[in-house]
Gaussian input, Z-matrix of N, CA and C with variables (Angstrom, degrees):
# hf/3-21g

backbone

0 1
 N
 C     1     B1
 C     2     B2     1     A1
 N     3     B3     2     A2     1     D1
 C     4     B4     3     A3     2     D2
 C     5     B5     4     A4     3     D3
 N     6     B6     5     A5     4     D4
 C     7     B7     6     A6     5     D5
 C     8     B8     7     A7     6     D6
 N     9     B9     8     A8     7     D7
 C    10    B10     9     A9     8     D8
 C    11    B11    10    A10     9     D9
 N    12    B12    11    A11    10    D10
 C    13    B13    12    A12    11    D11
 C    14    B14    13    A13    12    D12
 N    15    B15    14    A14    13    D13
 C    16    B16    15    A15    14    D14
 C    17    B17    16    A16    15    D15
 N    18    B18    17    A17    16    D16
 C    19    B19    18    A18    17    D17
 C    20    B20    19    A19    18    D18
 N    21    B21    20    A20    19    D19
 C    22    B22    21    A21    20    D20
 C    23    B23    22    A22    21    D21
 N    24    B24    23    A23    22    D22
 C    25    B25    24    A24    23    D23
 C    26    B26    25    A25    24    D24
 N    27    B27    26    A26    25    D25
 C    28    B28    27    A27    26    D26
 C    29    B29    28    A28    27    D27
 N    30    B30    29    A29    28    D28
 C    31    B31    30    A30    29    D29
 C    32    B32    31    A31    30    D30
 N    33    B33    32    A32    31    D31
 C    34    B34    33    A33    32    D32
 C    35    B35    34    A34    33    D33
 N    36    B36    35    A35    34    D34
 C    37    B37    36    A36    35    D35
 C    38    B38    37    A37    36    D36
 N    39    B39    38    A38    37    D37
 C    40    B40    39    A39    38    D38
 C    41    B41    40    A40    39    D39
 N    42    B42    41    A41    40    D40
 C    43    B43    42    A42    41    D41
 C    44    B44    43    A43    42    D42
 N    45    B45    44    A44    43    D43
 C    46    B46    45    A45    44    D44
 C    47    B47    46    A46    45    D45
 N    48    B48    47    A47    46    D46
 C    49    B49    48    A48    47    D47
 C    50    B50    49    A49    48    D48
 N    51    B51    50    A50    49    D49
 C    52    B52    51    A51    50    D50
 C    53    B53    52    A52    51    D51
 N    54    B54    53    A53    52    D52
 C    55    B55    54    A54    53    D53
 C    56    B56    55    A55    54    D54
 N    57    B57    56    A56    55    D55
 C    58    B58    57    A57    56    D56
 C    59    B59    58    A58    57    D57
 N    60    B60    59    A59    58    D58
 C    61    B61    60    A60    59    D59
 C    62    B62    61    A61    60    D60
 N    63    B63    62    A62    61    D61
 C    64    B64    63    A63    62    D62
 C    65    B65    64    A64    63    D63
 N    66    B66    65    A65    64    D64
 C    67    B67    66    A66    65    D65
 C    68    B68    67    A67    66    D66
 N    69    B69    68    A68    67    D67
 C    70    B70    69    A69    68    D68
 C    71    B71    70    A70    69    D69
 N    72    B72    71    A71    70    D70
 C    73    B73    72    A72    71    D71
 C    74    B74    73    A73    72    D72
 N    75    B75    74    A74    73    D73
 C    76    B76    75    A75    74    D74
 C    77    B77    76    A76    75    D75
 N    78    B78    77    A77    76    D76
 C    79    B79    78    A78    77    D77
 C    80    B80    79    A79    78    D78
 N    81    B81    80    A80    79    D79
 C    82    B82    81    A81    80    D80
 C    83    B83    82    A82    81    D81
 N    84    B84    83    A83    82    D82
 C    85    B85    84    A84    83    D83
 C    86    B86    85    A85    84    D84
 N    87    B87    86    A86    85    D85
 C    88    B88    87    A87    86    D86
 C    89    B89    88    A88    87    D87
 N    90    B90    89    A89    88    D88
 C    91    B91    90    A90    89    D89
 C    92    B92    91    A91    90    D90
 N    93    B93    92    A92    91    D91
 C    94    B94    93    A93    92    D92
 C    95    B95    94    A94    93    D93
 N    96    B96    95    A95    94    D94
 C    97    B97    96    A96    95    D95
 C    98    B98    97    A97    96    D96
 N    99    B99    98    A98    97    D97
 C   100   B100    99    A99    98    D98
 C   101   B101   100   A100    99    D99
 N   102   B102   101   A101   100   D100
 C   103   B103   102   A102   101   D101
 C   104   B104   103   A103   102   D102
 N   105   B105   104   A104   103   D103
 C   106   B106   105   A105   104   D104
 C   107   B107   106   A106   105   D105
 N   108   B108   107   A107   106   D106
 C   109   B109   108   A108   107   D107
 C   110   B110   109   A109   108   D108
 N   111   B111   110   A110   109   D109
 C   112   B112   111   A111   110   D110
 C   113   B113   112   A112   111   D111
 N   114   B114   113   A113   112   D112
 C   115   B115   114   A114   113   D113
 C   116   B116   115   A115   114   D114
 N   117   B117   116   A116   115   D115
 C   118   B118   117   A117   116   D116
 C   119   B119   118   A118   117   D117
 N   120   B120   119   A119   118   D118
 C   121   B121   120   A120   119   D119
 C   122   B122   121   A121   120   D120
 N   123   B123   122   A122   121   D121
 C   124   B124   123   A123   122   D122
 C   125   B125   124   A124   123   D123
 N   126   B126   125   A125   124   D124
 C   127   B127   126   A126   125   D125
 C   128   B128   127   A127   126   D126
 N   129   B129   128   A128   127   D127
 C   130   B130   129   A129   128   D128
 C   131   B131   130   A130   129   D129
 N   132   B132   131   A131   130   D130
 C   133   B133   132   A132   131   D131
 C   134   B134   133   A133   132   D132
 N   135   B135   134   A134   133   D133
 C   136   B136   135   A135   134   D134
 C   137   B137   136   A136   135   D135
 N   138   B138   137   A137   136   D136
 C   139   B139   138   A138   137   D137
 C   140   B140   139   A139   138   D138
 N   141   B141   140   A140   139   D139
 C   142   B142   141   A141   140   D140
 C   143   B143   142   A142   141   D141
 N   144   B144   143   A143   142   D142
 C   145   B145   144   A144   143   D143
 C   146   B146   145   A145   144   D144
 N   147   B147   146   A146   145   D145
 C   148   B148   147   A147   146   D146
 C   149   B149   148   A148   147   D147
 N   150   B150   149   A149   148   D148
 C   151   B151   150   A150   149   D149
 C   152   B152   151   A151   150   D150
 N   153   B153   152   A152   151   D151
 C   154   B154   153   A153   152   D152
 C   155   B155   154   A154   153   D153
 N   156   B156   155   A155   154   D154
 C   157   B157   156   A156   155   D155
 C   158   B158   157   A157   156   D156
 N   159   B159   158   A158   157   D157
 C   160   B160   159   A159   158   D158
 C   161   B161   160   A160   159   D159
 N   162   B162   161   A161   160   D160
 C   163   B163   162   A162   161   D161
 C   164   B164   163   A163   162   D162
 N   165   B165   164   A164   163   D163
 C   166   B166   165   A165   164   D164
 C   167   B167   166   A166   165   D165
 N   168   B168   167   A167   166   D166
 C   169   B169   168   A168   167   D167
 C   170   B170   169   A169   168   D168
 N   171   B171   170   A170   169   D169
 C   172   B172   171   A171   170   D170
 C   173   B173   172   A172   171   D171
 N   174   B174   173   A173   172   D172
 C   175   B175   174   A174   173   D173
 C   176   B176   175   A175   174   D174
 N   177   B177   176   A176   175   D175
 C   178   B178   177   A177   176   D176
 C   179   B179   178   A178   177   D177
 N   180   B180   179   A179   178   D178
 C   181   B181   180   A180   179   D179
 C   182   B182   181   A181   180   D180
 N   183   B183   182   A182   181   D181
 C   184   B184   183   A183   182   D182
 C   185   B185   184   A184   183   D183
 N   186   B186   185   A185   184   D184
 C   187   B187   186   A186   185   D185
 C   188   B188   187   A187   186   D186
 N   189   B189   188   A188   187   D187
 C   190   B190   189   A189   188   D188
 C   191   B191   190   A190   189   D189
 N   192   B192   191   A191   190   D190
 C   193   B193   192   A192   191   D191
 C   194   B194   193   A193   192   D192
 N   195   B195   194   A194   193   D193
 C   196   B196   195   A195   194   D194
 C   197   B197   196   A196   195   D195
 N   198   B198   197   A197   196   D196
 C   199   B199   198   A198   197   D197
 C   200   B200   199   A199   198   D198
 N   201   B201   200   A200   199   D199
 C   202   B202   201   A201   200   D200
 C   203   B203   202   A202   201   D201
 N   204   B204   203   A203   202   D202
 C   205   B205   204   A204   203   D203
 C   206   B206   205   A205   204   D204
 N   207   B207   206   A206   205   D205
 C   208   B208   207   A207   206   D206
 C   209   B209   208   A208   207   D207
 N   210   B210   209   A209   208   D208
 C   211   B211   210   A210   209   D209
 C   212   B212   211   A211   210   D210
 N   213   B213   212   A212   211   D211
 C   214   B214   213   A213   212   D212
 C   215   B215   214   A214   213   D213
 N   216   B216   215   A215   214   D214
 C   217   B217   216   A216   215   D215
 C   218   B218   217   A217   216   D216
 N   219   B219   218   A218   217   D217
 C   220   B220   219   A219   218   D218
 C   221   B221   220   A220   219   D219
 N   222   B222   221   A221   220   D220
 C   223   B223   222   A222   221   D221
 C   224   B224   223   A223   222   D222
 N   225   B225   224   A224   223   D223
 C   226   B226   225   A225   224   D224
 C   227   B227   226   A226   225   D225
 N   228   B228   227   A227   226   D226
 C   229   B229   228   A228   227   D227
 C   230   B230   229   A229   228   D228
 N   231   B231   230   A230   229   D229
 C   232   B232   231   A231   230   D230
 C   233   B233   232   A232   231   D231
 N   234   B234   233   A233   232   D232
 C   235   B235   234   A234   233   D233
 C   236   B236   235   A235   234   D234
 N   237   B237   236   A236   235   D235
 C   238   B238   237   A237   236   D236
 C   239   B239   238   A238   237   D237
 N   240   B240   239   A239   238   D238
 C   241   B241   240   A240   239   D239
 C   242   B242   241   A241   240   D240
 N   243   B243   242   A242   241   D241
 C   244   B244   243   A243   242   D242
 C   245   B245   244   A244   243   D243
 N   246   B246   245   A245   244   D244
 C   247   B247   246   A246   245   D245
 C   248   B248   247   A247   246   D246
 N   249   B249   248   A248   247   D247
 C   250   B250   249   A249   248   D248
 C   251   B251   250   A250   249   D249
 N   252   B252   251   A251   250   D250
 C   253   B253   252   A252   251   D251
 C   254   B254   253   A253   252   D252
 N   255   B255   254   A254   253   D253
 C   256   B256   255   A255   254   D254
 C   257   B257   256   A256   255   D255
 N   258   B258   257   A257   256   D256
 C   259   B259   258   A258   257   D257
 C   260   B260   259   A259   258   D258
 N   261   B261   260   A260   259   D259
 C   262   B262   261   A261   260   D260
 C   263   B263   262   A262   261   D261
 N   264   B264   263   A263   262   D262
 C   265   B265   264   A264   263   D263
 C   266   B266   265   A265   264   D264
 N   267   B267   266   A266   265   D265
 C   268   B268   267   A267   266   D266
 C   269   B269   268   A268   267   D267
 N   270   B270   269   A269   268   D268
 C   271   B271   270   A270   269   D269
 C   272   B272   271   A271   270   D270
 N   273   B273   272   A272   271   D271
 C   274   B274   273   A273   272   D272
 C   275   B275   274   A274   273   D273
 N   276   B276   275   A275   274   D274
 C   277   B277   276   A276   275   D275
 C   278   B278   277   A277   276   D276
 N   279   B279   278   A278   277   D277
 C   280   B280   279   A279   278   D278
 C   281   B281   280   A280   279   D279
 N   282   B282   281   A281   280   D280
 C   283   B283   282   A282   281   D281
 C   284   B284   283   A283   282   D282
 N   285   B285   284   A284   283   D283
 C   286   B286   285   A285   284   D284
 C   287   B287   286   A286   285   D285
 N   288   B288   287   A287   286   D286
 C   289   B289   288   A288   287   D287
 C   290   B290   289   A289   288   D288
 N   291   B291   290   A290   289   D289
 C   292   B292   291   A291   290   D290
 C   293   B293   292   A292   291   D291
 N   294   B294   293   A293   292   D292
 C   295   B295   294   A294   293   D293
 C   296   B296   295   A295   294   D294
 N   297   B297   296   A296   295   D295
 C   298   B298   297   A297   296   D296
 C   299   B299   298   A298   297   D297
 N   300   B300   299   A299   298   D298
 C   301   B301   300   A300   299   D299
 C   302   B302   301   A301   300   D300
 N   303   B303   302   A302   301   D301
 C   304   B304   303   A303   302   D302
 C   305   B305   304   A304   303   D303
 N   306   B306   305   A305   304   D304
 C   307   B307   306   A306   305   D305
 C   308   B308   307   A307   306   D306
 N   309   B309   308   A308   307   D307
 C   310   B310   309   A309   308   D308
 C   311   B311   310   A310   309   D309
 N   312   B312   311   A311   310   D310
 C   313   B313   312   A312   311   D311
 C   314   B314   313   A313   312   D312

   B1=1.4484
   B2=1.5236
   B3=1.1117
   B4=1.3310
   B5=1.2752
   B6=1.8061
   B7=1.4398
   B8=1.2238
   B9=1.7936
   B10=1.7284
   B11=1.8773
   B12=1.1972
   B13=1.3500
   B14=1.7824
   B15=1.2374
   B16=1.3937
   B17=1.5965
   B18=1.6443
   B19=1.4523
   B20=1.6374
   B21=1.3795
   B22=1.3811
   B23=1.9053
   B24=1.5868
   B25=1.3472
   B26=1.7488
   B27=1.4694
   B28=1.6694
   B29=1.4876
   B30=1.1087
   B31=1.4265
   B32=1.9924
   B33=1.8996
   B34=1.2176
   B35=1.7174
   B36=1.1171
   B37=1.7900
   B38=1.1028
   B39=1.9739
   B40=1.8450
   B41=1.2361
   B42=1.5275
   B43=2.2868
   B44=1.0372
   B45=1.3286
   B46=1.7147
   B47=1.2946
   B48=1.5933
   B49=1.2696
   B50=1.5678
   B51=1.4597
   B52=1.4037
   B53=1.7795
   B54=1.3737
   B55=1.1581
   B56=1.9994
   B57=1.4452
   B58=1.2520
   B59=1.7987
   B60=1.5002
   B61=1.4235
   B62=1.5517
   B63=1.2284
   B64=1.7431
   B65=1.3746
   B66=1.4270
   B67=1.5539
   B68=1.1384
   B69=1.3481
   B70=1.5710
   B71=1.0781
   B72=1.3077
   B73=1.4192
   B74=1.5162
   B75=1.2132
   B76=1.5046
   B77=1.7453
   B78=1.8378
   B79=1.0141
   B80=1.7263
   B81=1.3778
   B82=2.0235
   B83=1.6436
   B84=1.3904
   B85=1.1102
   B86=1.7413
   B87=1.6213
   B88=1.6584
   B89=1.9179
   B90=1.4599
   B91=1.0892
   B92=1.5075
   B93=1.3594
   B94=1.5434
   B95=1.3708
   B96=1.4461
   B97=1.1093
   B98=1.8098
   B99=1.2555
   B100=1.6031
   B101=1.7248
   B102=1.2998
   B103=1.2410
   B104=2.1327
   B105=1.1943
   B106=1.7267
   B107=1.7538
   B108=0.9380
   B109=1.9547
   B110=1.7230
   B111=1.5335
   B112=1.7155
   B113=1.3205
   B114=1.1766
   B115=2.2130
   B116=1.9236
   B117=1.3320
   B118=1.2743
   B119=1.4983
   B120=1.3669
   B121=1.2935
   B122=1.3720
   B123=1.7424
   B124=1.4242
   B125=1.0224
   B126=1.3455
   B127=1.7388
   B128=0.9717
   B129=1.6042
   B130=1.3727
   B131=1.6521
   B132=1.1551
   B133=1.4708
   B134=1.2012
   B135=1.5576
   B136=1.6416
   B137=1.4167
   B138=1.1341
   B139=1.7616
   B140=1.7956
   B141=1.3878
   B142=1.3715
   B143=1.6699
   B144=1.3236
   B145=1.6126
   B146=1.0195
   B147=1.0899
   B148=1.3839
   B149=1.8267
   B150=1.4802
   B151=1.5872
   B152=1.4026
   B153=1.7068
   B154=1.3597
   B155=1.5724
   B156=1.0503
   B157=1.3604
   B158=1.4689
   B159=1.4977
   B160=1.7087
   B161=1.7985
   B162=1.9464
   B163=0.9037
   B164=1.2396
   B165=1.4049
   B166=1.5519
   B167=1.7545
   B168=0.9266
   B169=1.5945
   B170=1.7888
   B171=1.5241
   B172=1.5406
   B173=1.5287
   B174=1.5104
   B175=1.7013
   B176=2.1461
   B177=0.7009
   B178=1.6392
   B179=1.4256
   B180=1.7572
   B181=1.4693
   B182=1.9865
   B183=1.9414
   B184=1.3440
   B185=1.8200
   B186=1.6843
   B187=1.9318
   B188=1.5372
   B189=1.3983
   B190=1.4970
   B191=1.7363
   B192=1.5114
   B193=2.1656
   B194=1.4389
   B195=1.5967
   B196=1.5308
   B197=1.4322
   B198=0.8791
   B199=1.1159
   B200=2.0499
   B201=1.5498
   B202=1.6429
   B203=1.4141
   B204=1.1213
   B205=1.3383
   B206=2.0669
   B207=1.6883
   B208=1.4059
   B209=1.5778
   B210=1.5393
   B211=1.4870
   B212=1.2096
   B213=1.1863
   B214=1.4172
   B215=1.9663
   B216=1.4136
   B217=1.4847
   B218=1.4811
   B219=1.8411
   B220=1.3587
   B221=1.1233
   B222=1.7837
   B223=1.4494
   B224=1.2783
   B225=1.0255
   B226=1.7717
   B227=1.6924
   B228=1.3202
   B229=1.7930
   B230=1.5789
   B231=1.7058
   B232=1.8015
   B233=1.4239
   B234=1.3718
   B235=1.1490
   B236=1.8703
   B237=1.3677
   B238=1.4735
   B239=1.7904
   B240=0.9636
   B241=1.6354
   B242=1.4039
   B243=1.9370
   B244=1.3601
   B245=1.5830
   B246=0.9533
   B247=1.4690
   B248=1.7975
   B249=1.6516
   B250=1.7243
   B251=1.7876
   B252=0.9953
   B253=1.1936
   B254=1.7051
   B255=1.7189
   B256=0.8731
   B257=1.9641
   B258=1.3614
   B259=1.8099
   B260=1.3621
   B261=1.3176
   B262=1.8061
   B263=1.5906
   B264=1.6093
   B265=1.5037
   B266=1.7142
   B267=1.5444
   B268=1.4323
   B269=1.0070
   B270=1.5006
   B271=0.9758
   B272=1.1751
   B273=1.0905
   B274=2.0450
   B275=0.9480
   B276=1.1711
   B277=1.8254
   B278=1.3938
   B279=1.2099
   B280=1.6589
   B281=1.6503
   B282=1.4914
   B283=1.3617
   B284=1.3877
   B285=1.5511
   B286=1.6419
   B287=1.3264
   B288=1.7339
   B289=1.5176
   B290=1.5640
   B291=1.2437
   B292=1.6109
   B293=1.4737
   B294=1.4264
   B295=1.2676
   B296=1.6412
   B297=1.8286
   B298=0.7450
   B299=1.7706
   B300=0.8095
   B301=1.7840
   B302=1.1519
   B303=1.8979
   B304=1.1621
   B305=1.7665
   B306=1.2575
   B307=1.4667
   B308=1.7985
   B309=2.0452
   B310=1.4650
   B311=1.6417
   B312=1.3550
   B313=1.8844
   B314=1.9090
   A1=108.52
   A2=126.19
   A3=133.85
   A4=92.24
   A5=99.18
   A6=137.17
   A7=112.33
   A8=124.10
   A9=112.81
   A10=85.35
   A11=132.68
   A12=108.36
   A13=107.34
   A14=115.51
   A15=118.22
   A16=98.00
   A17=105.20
   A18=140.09
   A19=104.36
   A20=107.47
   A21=115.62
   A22=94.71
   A23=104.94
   A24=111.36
   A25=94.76
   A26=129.71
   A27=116.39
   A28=105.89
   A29=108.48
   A30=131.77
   A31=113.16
   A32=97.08
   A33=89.16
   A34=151.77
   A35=82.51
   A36=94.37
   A37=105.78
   A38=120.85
   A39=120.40
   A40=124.71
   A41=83.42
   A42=90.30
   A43=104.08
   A44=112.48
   A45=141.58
   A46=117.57
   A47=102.25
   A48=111.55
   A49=97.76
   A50=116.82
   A51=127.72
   A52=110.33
   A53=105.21
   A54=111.97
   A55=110.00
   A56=98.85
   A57=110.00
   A58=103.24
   A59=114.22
   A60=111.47
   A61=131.55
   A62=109.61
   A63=99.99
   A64=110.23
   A65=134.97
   A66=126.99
   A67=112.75
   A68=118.72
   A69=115.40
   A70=139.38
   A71=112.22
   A72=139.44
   A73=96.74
   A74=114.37
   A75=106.32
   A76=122.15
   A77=108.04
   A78=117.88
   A79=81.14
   A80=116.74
   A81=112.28
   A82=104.03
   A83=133.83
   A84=115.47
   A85=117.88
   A86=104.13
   A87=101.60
   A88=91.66
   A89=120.89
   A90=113.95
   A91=108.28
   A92=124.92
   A93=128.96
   A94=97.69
   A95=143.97
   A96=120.69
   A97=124.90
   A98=122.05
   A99=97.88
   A100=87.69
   A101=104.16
   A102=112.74
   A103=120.84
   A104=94.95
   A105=109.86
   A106=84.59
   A107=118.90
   A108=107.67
   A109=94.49
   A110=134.00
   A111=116.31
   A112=90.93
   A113=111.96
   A114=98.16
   A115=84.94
   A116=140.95
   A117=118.67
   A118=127.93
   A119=126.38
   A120=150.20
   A121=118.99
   A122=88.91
   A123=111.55
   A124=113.50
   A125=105.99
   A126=119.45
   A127=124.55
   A128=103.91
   A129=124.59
   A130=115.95
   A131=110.08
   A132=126.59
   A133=90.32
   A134=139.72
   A135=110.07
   A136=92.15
   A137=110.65
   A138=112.93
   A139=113.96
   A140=113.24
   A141=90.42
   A142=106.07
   A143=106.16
   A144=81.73
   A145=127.87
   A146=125.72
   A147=145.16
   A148=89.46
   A149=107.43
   A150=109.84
   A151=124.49
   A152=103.31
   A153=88.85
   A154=104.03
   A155=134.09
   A156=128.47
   A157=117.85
   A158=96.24
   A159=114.06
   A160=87.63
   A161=124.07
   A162=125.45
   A163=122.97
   A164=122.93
   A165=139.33
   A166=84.53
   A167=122.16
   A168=103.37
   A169=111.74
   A170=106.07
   A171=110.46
   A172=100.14
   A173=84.23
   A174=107.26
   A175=109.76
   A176=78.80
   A177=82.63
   A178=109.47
   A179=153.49
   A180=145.45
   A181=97.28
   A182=98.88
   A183=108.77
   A184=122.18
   A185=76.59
   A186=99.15
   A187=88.93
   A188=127.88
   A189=115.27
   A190=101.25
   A191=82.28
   A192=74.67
   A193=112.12
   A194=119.43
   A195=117.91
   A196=117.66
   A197=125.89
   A198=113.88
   A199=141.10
   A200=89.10
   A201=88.18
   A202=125.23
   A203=132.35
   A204=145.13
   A205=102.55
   A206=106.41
   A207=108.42
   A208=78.60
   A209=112.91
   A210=104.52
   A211=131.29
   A212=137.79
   A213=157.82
   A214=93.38
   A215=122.22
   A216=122.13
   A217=95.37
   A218=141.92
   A219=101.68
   A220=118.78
   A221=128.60
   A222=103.65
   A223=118.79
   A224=151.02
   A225=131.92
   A226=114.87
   A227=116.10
   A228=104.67
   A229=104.30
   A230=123.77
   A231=106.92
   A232=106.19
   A233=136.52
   A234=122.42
   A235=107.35
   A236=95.61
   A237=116.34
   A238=111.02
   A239=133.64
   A240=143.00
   A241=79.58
   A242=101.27
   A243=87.08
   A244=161.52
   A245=109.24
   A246=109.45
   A247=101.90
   A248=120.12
   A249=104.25
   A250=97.41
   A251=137.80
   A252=112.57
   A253=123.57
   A254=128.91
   A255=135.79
   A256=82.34
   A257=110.30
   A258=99.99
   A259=104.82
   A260=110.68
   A261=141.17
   A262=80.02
   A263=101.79
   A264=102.17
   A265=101.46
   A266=117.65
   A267=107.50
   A268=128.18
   A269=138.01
   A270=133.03
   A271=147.00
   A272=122.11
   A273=111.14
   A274=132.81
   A275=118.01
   A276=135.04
   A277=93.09
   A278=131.53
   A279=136.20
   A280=87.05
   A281=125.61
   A282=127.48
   A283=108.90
   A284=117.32
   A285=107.84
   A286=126.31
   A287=96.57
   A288=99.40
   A289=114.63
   A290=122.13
   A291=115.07
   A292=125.48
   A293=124.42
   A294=146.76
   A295=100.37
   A296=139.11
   A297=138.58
   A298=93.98
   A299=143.53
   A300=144.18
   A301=116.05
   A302=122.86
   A303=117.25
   A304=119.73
   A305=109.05
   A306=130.33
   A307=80.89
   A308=87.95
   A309=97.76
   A310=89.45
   A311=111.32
   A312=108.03
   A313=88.60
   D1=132.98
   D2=-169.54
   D3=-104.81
   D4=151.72
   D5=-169.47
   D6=-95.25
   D7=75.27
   D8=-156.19
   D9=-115.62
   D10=-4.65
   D11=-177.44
   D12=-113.48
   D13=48.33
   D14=-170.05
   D15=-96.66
   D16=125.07
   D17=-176.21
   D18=-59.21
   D19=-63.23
   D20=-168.74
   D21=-91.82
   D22=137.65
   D23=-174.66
   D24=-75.49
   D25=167.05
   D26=162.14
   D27=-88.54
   D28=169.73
   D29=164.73
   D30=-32.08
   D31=-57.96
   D32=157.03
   D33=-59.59
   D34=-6.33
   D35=-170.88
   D36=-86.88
   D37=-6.88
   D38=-160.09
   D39=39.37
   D40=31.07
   D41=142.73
   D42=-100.54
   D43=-172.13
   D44=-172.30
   D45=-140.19
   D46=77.17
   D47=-166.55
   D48=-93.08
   D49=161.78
   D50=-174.36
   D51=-68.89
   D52=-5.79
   D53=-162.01
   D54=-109.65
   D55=-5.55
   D56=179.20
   D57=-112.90
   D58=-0.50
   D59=161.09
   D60=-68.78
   D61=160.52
   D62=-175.61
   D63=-71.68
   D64=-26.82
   D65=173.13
   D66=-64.03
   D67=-41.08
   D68=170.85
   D69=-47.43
   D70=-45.61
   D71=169.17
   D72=-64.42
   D73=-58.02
   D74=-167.93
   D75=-50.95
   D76=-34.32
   D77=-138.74
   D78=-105.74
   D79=-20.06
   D80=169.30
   D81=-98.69
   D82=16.00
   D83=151.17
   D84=-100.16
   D85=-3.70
   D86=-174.76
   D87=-92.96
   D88=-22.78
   D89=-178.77
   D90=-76.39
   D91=-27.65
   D92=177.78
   D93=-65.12
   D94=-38.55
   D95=-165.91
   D96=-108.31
   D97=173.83
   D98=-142.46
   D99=-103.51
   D100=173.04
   D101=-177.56
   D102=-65.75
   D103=-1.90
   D104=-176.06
   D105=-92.58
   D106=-60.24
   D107=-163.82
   D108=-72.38
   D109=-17.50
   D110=179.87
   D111=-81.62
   D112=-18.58
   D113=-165.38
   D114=-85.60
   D115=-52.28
   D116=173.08
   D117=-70.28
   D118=16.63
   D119=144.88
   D120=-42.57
   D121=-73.55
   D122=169.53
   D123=-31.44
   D124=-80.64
   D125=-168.04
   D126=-27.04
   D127=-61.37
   D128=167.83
   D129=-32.56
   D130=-52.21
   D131=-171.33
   D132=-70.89
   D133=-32.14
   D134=-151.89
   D135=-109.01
   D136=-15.33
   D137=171.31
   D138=-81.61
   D139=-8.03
   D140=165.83
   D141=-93.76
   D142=-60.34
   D143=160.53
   D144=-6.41
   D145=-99.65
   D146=-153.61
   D147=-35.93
   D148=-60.52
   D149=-177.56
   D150=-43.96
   D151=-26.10
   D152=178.57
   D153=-100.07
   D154=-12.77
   D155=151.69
   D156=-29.15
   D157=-78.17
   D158=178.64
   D159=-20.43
   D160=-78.14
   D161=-134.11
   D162=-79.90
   D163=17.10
   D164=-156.18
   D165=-123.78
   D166=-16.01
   D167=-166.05
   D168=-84.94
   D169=-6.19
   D170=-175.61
   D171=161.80
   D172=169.68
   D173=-178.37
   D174=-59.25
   D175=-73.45
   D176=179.45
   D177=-66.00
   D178=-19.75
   D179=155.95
   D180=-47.14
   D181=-53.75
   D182=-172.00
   D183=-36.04
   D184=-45.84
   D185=-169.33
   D186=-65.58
   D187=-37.82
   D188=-140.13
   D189=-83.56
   D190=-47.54
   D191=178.74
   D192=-100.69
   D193=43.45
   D194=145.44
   D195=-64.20
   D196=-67.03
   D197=166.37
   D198=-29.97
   D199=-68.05
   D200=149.12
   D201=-46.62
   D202=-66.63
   D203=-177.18
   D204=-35.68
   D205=-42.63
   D206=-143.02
   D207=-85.43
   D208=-37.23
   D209=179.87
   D210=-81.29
   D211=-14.87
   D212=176.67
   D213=-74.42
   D214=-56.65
   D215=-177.35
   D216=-70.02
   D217=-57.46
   D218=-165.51
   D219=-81.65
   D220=-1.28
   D221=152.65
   D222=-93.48
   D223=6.12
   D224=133.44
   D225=-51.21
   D226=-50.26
   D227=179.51
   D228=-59.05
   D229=-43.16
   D230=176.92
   D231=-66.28
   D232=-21.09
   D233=-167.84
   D234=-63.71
   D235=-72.49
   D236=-168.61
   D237=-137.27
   D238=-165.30
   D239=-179.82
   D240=-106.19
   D241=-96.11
   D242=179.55
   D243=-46.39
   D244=-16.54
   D245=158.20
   D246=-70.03
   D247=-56.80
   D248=-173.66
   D249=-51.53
   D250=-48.78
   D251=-168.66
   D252=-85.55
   D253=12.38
   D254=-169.97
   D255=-105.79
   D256=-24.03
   D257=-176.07
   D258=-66.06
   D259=-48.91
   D260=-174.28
   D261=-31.66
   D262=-72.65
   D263=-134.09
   D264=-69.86
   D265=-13.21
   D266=164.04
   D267=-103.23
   D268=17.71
   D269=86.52
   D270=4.76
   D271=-105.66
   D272=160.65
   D273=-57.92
   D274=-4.44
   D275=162.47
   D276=-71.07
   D277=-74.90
   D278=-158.86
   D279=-54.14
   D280=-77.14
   D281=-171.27
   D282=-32.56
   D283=-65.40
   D284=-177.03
   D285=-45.98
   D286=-54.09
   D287=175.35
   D288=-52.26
   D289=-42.35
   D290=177.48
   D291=-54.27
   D292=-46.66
   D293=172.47
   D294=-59.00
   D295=-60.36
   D296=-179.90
   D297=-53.62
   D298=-81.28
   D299=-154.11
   D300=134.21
   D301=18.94
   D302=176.61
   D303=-83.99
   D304=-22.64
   D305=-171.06
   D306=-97.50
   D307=156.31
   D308=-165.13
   D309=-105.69
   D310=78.68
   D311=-177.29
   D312=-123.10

C-alpha cells in the first residue's frame, strides 16, 4: 500500500519537514529509549563531573582520575556526539562550579 497522503514531505523529496530537523530527531530518540538507559545516562553524567571535580583539587586527585576521566569520555565519543559532548559539558560545569565555591569541595 503506498504512502500518498503523507503531511510531512521526507528528507528525500527536499523539503524541510520538522521531522528531518536535529531537535526532532533528538527529541524521538530520547522517547525511543526507556527510562533504565536515561537513569544510566545520568550517572554517567554525574560521574564525569564529579571526575572532573575530583581533578581540579590538586596534582595527584588530577593524576588519579585521568584515567577515569579518559575512559568515561572515549566511551561517550563511541557512543554518540551528543552524549560525548553532553559529558564535556558536565564536566566543566562540575569543574567551574567547584573552583567558583558553589560545590562543597
Amino acid at each position: 500500500m503506498a504512502d500518498t497522503d503523507r503531511t510531512t514531505p521526507a528528507p528525500s523529496d527536499g523539503g524541510s519537514g520538522t521531522e528531518s530537523s536535529s531537535l526532532a530527531i533528538l527529541i524521538q530518540e530520547v522517547r525511543r529509549r526507556n527510562r533504565n538507559a536515561l537513569v544510566i545516562d545520568a550517572m554517567y553524567l554525574f560521574t564525569t563531573g564529579f571526575l572532573f571535580v575530583i581533578a581540579v583539587q590538586g596534582t595527584w586527585p588530577a593524576v588519579i582520575a585521568a584515567i577515569p576521566i579518559a575512559t568515561v569520555l572515549l566511551f561517550a565519543w563511541r557512543s554518540s556526539a551528543p552524549f560525548f559532548v553532553a559529558n564535556v559539558v558536565a564536566g566543566v560545569l562540575g569543574a567551574v562550579l567547584t573552583v567558583a565555591g558553589f560545590l562543597p569541595f
